[in-house]
C-alpha positions in Angstrom: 3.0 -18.7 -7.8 4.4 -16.7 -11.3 5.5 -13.3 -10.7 2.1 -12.1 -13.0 0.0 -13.6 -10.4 1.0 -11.6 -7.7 -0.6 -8.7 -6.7 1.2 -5.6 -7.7 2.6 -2.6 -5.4 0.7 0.7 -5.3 4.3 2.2 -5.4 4.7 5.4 -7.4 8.0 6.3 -6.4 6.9 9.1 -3.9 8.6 7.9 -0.9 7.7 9.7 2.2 5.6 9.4 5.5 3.3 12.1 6.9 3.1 12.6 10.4 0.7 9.4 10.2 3.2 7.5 9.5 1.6 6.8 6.3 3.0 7.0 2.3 1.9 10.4 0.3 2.5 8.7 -2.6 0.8 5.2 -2.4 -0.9 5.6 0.9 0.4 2.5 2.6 1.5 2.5 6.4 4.9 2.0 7.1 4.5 -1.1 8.5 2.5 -2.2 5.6 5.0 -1.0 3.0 7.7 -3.0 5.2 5.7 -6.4 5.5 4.3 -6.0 1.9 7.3 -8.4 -0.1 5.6 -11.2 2.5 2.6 -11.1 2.0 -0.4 -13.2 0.8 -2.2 -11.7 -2.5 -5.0 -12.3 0.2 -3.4 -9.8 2.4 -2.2 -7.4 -0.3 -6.0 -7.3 -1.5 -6.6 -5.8 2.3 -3.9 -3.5 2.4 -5.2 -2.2 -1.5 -8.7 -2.0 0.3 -7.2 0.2 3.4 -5.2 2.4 1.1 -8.4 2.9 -1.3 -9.9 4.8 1.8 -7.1 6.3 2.5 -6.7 8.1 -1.1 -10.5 8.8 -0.4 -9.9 10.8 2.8 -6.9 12.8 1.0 -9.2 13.1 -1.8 -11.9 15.1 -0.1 
């Protein structure tokens, strides 16, 4: 797979966990943030669906 195929990092460059345990800039979990460079685009897609509620929640 080409580099331009993969699915891209919500990253911003804000790099800190709340007491969640979850990013205030992208709104990834730790864990997810730590597993991301092995995931499938397939699992990438999930963890950009989780962190679309998350930024939903904060949003509110």
């Amino acid at each position: 797979m080409k580099v331009a195929d993969r699915v891209r990092s919500p990253c911003v460059s804000i790099c800190a966990l709340d007491g969640d345990d979850v990013c205030i800039g992208c709104h990834r979990t730790g864990d997810e943030i730590m597993r991301w460079p092995r995931m499938t685009n397939d699992e990438r897609q999930e963890v950009l669906k989780s962190v679309a509620k998350r930024e939903e929640k904060v949003a509110l």
